[in-house]
Z-matrix of the N, CA and C atoms (Angstrom, degrees):
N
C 1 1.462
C 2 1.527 1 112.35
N 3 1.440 2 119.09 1 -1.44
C 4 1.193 3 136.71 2 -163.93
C 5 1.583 4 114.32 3 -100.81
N 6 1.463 5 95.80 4 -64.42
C 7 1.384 6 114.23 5 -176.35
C 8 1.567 7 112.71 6 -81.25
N 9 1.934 8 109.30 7 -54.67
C 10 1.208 9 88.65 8 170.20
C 11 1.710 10 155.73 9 -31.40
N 12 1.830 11 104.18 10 -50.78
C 13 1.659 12 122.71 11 165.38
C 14 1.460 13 111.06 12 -44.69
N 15 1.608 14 113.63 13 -36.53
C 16 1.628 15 109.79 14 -175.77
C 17 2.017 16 100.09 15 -74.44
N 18 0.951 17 119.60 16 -31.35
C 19 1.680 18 124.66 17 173.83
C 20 1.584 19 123.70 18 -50.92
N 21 1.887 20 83.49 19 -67.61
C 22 1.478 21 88.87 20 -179.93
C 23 2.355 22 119.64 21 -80.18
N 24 1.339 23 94.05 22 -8.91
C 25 1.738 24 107.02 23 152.93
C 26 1.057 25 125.84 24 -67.08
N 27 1.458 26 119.36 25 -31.41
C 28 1.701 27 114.31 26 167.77
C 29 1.195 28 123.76 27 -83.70
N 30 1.530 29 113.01 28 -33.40
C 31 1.695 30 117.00 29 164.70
C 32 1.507 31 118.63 30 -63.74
N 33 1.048 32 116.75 31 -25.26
C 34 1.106 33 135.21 32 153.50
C 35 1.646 34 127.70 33 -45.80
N 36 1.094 35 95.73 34 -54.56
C 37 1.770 36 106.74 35 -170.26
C 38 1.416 37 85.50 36 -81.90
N 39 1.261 38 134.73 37 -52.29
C 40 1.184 39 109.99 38 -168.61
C 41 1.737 40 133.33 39 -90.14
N 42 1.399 41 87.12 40 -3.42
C 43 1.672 42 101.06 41 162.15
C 44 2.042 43 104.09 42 -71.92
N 45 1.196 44 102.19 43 -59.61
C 46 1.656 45 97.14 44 -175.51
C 47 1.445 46 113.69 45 -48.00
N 48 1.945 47 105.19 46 -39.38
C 49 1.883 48 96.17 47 -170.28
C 50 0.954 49 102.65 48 -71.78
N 51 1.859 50 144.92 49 2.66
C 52 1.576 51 128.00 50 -157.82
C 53 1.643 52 92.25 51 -120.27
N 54 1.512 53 111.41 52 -28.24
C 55 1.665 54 97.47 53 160.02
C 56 1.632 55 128.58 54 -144.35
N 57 1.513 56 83.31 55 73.04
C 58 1.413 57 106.97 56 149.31
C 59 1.694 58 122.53 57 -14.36
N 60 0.998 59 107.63 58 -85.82
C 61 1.542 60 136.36 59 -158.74
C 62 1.147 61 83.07 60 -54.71
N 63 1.575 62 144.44 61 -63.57
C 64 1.285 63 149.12 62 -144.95
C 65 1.223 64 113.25 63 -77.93
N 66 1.412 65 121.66 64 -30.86
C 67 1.094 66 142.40 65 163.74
C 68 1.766 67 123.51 66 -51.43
N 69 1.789 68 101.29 67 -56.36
C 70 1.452 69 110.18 68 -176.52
C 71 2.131 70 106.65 69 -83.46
N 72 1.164 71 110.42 70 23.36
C 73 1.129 72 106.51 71 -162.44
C 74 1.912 73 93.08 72 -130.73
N 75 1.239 74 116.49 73 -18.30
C 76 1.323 75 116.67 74 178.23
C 77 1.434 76 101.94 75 -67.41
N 78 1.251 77 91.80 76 141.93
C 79 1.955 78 119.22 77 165.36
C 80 1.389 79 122.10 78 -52.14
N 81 1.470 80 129.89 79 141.56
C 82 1.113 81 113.14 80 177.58
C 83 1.631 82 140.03 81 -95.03
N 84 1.748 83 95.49 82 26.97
C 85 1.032 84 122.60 83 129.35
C 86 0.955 85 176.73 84 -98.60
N 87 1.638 86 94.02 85 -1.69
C 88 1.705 87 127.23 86 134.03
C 89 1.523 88 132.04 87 -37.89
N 90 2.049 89 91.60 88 -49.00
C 91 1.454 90 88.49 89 173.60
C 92 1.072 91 108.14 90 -96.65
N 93 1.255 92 143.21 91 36.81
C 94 1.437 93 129.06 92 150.21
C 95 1.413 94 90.06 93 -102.82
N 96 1.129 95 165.78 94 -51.68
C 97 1.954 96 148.94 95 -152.47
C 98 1.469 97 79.79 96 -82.98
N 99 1.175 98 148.83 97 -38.36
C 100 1.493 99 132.50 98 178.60
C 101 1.549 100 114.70 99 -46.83
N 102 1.370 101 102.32 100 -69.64
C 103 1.221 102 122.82 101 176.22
C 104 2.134 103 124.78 102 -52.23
N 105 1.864 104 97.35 103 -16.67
C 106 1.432 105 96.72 104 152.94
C 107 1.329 106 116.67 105 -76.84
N 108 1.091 107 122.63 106 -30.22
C 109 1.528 108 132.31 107 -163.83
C 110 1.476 109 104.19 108 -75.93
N 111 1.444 110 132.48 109 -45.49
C 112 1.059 111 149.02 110 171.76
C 113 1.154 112 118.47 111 -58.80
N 114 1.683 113 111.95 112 -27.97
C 115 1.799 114 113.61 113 168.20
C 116 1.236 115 103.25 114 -74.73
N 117 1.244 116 139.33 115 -21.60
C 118 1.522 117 136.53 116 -141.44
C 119 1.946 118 81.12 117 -109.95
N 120 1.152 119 118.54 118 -52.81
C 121 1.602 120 115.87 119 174.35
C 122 1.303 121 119.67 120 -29.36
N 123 1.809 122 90.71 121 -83.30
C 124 1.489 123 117.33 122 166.08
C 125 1.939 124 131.40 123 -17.01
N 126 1.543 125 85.44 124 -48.66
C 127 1.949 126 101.70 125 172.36
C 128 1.349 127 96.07 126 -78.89
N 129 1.143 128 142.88 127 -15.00
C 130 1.434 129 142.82 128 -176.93
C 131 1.326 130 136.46 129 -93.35
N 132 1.429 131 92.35 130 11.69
C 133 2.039 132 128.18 131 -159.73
C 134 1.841 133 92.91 132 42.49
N 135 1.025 134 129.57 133 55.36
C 136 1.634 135 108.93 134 163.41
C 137 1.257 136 111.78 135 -138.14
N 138 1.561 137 113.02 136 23.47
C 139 1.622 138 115.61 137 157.81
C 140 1.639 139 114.47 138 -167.63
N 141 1.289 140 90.86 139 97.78
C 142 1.588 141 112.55 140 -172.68
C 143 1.635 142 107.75 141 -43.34
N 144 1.317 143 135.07 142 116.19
C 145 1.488 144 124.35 143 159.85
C 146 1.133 145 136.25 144 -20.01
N 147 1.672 146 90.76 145 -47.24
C 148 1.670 147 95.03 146 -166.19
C 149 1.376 148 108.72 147 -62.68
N 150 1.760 149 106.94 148 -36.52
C 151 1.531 150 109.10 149 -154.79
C 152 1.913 151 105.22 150 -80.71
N 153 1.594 152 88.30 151 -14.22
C 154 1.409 153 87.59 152 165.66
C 155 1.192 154 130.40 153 -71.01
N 156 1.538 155 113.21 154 -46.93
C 157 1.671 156 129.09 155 146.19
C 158 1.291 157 118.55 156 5.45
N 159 1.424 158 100.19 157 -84.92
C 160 1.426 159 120.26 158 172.96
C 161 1.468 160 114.46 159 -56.35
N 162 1.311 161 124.87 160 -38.49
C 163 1.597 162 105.82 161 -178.53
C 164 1.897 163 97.23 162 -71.40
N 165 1.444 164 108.84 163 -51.84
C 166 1.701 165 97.89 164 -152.19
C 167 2.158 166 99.56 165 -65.23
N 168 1.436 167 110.50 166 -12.03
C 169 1.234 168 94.61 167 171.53
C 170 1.533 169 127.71 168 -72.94
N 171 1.192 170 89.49 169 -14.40
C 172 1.906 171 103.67 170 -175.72
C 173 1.443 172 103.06 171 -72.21
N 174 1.557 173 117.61 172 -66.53
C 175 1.529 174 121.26 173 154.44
C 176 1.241 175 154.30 174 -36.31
N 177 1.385 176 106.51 175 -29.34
C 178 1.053 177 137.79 176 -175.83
C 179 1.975 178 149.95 177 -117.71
N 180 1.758 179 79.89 178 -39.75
C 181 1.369 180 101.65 179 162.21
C 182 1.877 181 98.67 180 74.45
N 183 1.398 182 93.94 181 -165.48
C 184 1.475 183 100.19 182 172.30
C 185 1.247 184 148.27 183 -42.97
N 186 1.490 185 97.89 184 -20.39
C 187 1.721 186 113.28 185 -177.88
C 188 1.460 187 122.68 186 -100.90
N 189 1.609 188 103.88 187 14.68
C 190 1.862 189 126.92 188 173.25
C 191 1.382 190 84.73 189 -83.57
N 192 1.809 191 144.90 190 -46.70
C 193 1.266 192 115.82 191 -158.49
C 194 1.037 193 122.36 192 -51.04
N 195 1.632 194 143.37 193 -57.25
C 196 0.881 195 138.15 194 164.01
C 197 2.116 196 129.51 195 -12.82
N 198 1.389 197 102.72 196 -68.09
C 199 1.201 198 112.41 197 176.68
C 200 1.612 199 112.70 198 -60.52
N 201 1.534 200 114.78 199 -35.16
C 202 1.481 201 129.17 200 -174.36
C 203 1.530 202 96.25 201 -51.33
N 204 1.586 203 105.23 202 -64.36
C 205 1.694 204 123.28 203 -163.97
C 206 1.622 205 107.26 204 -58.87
N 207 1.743 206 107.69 205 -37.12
C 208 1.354 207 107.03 206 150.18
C 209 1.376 208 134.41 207 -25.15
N 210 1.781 209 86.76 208 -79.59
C 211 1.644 210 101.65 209 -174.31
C 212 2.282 211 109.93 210 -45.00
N 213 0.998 212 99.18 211 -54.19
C 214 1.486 213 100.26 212 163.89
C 215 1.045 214 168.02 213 5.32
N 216 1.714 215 85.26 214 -90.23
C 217 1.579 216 119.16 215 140.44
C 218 1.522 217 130.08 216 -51.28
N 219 1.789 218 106.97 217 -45.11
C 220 1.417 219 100.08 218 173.08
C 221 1.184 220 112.42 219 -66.07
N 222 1.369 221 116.79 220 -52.85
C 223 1.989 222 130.86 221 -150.35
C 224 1.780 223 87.48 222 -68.85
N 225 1.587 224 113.78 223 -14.99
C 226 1.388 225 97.62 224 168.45
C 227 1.316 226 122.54 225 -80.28
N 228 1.497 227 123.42 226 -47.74
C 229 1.134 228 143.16 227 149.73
C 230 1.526 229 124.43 228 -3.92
N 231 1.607 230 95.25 229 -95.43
C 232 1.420 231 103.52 230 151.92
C 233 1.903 232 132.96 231 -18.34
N 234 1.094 233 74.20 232 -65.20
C 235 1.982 234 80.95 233 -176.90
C 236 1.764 235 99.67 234 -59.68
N 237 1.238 236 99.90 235 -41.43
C 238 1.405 237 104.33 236 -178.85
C 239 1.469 238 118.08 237 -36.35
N 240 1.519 239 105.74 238 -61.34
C 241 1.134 240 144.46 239 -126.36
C 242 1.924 241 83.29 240 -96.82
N 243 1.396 242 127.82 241 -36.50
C 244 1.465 243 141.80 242 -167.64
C 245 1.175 244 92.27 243 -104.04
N 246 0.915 245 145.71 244 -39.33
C 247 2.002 246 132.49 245 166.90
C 248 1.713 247 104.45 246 -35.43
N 249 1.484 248 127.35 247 -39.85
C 250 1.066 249 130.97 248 176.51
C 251 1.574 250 118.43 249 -63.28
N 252 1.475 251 123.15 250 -51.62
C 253 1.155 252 114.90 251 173.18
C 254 1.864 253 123.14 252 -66.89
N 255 1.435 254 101.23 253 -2.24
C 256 1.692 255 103.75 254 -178.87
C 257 1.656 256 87.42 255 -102.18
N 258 0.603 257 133.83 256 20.39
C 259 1.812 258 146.73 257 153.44
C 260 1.803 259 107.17 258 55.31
N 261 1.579 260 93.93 259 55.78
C 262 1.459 261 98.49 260 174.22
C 263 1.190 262 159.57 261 -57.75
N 264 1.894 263 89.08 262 -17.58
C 265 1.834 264 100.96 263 150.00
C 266 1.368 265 106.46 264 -62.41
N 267 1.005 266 120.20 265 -97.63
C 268 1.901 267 105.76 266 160.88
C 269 1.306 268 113.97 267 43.81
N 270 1.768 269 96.83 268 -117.27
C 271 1.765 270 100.77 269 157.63
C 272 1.369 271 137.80 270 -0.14
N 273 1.377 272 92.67 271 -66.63
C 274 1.535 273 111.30 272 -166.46
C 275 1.630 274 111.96 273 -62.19
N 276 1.736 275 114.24 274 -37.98
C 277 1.299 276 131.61 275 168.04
C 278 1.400 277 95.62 276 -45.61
N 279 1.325 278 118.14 277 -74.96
C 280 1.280 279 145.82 278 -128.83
C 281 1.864 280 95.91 279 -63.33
N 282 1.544 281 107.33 280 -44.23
C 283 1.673 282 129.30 281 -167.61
C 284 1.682 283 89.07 282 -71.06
N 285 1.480 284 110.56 283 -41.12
C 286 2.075 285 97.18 284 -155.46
C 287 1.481 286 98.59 285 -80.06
N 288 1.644 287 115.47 286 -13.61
C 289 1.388 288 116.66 287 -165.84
C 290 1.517 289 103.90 288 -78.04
N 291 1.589 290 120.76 289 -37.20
C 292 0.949 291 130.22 290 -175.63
C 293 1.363 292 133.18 291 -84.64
N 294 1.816 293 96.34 292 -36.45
C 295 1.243 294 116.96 293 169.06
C 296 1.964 295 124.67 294 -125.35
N 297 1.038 296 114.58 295 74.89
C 298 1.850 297 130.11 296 -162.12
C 299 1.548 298 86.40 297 -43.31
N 300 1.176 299 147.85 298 -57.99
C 301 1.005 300 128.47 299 -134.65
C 302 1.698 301 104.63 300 -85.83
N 303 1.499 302 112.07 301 9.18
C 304 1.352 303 129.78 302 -167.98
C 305 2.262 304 105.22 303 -90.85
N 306 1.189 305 73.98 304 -26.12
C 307 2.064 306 102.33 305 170.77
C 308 1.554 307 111.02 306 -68.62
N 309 1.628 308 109.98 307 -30.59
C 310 1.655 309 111.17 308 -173.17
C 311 1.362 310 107.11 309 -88.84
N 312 1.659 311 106.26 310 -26.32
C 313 1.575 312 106.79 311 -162.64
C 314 1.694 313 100.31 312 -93.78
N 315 1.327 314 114.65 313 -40.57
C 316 1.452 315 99.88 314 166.00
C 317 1.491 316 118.20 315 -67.97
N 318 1.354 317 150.36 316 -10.64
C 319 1.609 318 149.41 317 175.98
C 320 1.847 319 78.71 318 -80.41
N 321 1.159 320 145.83 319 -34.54
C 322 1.577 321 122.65 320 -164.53
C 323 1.577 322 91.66 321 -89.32
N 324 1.476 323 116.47 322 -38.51
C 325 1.264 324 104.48 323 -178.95
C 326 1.574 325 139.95 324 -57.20
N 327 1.038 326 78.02 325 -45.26
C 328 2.092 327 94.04 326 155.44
C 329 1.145 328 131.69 327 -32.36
N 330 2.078 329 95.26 328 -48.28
C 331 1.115 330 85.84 329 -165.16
C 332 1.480 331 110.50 330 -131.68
N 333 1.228 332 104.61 331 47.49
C 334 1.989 333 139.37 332 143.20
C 335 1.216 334 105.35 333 -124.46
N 336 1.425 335 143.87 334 26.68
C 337 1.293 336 113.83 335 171.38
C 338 1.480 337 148.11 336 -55.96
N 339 1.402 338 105.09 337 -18.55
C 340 1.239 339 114.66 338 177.39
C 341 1.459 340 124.48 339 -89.38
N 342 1.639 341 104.35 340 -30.02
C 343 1.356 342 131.96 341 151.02
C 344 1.593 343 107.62 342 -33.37
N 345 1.658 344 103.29 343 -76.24
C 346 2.005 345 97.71 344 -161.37
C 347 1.240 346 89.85 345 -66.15
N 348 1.315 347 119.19 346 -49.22
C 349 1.973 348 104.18 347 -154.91
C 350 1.509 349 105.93 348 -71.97
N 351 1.414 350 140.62 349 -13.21
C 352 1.423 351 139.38 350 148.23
C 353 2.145 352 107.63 351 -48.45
N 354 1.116 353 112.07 352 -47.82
C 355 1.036 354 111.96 353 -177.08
C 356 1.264 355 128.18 354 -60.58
N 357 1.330 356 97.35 355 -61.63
C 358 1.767 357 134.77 356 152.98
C 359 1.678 358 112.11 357 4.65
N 360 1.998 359 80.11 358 -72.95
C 361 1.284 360 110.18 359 -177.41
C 362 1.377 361 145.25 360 -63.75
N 363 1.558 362 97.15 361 -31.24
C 364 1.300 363 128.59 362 166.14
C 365 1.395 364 118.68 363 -54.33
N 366 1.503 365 114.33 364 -34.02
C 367 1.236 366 114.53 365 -178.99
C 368 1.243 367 120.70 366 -46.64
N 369 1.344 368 135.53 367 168.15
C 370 1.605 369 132.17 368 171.53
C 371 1.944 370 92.55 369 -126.43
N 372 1.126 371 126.09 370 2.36
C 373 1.396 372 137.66 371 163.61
C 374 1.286 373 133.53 372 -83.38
N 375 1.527 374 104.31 373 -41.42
C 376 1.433 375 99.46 374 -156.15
C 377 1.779 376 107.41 375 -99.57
N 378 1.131 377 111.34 376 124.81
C 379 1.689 378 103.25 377 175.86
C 380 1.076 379 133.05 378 -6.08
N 381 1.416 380 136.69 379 121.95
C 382 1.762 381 134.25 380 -179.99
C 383 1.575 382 95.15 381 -75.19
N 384 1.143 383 133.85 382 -60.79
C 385 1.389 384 126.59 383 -157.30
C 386 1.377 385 107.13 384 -85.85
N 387 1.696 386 134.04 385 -0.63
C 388 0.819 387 130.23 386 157.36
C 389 1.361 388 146.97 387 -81.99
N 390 1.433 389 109.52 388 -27.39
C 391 1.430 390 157.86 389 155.63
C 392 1.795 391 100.58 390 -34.88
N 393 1.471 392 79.97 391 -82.53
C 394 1.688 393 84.35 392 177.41
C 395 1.353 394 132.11 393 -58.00
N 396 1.286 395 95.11 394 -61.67
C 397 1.930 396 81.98 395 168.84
C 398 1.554 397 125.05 396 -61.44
N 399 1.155 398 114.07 397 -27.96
C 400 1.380 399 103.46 398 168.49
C 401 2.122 400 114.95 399 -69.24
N 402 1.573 401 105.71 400 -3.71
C 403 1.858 402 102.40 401 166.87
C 404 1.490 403 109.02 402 -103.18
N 405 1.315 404 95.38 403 -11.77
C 406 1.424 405 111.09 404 169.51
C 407 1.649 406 108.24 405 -69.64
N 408 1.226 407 119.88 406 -66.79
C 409 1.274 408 123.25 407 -164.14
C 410 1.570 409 110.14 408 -81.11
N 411 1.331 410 134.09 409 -2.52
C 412 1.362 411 153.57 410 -178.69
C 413 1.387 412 112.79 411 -99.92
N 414 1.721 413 111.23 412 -17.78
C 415 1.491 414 117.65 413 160.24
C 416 1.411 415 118.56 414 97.47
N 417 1.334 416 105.32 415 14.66
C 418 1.770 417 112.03 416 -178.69
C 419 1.486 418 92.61 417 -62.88
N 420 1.445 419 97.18 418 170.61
C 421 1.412 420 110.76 419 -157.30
C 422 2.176 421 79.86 420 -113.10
N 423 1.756 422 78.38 421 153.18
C 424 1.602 423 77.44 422 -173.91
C 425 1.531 424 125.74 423 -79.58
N 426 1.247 425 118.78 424 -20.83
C 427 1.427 426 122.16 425 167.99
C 428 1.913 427 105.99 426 -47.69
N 429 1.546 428 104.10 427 -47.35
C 430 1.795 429 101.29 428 -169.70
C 431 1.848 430 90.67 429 -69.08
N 432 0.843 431 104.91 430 -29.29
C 433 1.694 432 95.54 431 -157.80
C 434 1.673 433 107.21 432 -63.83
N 435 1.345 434 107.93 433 -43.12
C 436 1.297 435 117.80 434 163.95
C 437 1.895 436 134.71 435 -65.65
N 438 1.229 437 84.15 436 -36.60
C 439 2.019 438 92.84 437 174.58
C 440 1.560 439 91.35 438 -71.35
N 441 1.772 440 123.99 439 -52.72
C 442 1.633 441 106.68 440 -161.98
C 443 0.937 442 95.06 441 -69.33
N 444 1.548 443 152.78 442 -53.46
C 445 1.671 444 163.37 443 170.13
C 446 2.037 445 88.59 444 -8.33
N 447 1.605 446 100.24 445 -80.99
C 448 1.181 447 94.62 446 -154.97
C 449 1.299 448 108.35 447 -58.40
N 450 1.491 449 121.03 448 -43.80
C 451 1.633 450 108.12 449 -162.36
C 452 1.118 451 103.04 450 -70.31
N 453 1.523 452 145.97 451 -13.02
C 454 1.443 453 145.71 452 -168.14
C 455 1.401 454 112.19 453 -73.98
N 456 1.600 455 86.31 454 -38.21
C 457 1.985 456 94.92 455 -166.87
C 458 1.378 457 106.58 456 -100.84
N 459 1.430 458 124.27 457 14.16
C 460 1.529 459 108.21 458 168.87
C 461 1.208 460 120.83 459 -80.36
N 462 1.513 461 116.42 460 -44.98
C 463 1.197 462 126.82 461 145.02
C 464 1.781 463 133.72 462 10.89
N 465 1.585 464 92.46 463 -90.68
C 466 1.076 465 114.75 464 168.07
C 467 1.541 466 139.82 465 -72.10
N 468 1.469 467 102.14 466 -23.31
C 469 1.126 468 120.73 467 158.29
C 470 1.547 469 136.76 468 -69.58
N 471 1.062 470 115.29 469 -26.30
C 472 1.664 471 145.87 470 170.91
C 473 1.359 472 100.16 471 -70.17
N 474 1.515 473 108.68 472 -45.39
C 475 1.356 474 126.74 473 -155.25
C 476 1.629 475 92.75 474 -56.22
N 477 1.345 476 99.18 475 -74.53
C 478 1.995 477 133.13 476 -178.87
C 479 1.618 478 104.91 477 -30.88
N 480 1.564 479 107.17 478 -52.92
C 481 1.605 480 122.83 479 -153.39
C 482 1.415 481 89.36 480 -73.47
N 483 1.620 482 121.42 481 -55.53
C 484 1.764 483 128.30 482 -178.24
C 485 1.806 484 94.16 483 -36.76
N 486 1.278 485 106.69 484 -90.38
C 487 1.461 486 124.36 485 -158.21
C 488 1.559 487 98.79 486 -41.65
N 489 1.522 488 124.78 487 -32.80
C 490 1.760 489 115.55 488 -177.60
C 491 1.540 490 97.44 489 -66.38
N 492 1.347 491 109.55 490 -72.84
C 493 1.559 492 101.28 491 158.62
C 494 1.215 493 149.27 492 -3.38
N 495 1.003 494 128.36 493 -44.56
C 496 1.382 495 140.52 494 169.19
C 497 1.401 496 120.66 495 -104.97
N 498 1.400 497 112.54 496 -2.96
C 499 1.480 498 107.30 497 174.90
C 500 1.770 499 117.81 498 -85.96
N 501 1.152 500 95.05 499 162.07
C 502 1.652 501 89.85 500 -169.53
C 503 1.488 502 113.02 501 -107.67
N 504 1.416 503 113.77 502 -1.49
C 505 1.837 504 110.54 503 179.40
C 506 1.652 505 87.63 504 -143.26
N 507 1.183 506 119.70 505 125.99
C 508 1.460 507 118.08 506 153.88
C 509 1.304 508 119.14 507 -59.61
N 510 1.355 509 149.87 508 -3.62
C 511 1.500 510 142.67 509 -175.17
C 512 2.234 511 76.14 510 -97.69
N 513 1.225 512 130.34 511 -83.69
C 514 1.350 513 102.41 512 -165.23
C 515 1.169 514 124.13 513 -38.28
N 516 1.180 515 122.29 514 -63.21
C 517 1.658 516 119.70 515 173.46
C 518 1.354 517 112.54 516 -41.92
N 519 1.308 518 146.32 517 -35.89
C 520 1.453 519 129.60 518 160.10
C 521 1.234 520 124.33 519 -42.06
N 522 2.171 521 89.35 520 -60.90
C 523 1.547 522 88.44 521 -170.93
C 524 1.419 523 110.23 522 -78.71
N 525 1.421 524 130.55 523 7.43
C 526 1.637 525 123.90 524 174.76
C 527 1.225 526 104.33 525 -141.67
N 528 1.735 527 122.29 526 70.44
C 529 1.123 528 112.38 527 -161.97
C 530 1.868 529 117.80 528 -69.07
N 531 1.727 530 101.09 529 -3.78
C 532 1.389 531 118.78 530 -160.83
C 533 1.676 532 95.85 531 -113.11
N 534 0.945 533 124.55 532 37.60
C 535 1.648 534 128.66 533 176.18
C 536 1.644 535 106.95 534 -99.38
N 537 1.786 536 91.46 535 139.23
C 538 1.433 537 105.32 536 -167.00
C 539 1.735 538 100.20 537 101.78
N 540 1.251 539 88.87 538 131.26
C 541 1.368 540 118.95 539 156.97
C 542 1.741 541 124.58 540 -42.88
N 543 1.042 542 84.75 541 -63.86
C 544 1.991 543 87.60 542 -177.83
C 545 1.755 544 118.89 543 -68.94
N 546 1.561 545 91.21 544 -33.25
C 547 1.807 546 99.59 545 171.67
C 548 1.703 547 91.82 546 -60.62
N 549 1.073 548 108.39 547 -54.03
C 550 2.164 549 90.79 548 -156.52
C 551 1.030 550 107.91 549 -84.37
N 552 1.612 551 124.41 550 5.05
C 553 1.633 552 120.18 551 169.59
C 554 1.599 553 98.25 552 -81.71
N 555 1.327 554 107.59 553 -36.30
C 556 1.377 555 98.32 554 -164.28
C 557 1.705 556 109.85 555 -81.79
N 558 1.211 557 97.71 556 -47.66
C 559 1.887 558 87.74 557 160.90
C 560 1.232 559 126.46 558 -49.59
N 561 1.363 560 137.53 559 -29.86
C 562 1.191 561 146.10 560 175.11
C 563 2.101 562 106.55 561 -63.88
N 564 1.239 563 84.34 562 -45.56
C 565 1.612 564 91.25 563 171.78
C 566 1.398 565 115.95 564 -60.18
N 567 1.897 566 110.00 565 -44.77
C 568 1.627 567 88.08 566 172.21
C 569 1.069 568 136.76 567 -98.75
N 570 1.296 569 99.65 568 13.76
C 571 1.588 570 97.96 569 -172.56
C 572 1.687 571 88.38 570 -95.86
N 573 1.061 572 135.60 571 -36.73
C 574 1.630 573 131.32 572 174.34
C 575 1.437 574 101.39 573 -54.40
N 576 1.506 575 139.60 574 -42.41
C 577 1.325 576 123.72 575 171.36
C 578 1.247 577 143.39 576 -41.02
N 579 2.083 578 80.69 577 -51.73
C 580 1.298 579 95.57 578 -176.45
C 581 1.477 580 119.28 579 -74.05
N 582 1.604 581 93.53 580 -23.98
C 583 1.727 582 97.32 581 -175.50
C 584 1.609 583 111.92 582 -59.46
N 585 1.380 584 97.60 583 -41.84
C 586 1.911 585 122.92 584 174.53
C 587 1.372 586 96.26 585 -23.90
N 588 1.607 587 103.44 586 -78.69
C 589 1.499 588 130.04 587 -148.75
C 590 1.502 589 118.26 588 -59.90
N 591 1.754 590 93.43 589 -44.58
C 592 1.904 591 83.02 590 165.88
C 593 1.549 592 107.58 591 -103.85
N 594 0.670 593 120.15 592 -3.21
C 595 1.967 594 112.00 593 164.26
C 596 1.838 595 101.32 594 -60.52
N 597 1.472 596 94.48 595 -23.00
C 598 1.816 597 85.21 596 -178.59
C 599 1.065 598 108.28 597 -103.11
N 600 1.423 599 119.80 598 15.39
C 601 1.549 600 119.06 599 148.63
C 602 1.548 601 139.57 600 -109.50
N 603 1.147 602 106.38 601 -3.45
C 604 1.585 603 120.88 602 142.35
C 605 1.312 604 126.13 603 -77.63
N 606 1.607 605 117.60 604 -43.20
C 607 1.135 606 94.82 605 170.46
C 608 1.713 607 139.29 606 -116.39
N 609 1.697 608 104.53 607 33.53
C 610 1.594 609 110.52 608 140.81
C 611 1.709 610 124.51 609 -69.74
N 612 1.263 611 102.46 610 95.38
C 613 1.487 612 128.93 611 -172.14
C 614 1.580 613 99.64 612 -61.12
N 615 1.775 614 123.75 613 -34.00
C 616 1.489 615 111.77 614 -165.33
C 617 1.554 616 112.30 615 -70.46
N 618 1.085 617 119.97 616 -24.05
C 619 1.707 618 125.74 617 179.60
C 620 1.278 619 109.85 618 -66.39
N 621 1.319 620 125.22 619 -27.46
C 622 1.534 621 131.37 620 -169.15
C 623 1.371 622 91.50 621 -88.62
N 624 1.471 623 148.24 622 -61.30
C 625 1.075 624 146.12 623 173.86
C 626 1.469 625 130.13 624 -46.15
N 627 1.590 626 108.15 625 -34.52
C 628 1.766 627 105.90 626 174.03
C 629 1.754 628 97.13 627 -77.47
């Protein structure tokens, strides 16, 4: 879930820089059946949001958020929705039986859930398809998974869509999707938040103790 997204991102980047033209000339009902296909990827770790971000903002501009926040929601959904058939109560037995101290961290998890997975989410680092199934398979309830989902990824998503936006060649913006000053101040900001936010949930020690 790691390595793959970096694979199918380069075939990627270099399928978009070789057709351009074909790209800015599709219907915008193309890019919405695209953009189903891309949710169904996306839940599949083989097409990172963000990097999608950045392409549909280049194309698209402001009026991809919508479909972006889309794409999202499902590939959150989804994963959600497939944590169940890998039988994650199961698991979850299986981890506290083996490992007790796995019993303290899910009773804290419960009860920040909306907290870490807001944080989680916020990141512009940490895996999309990993993220989730691991709140998936840890047993968050799906209403939190979705409220922290959304408020996490507007953020970052705005972030992606701005910078496609304003770039002037899609081959730089691929190959520097983090160019400019204000983009890496502001990533720097969330990824220090987010790091903040759940570092301050491992290490409040009093929840583990009651």
């Amino acid at each position: 879930m790691t390595v793959v997204p970096l694979v199918t991102t380069s075939i990627l980047t270099a399928w978009a820089i070789n057709h351009e033209k074909l790209l800015r000339t599709l219907p915008f009902e193309w890019w919405l059946g695209i953009t189903f296909i891309l949710t169904i990827t996306s839940s599949a770790a083989l097409t990172p949001p963000t990097f999608l971000a950045l392409v549909y903002g280049y194309f698209l501009g402001w009026s991809s958020l919508p479909m972006l926040f889309g794409l999202n929601l499902g590939a959150i959904a989804i994963i959600y929705v497939s944590a169940h058939f890998l039988h994650a109560e199961s698991i979850r037995s299986y981890l506290i039986q083996i490992y007790p101290q796995v019993s303290n961290l899910l009773r804290r998890f419960y009860k920040n859930e909306l907290r870490l997975i807001f944080f989680a989410k916020l990141s512009p680092v940490l895996p999309f398809a990993i993220t989730n199934l691991f709140f998936a398979m840890a047993g968050a309830r799906f209403k939190q998974v979705l409220a922290g989902g959304t408020l996490g990824m507007i953020p970052r998503t705005v972030l992606a869509v701005w910078a496609g936006k304003e770039a002037q060649d899609i081959r730089y913006l691929l190959e520097h999707p983090n160019e400019g000053l204000t983009t890496k101040i502001i990533l720097i900001v969330l990824i220090v938040i987010s790091t903040v936010g759940i570092g301050y949930f491992f290490k409040d020690k009093k929840i583990v103790e009651s």
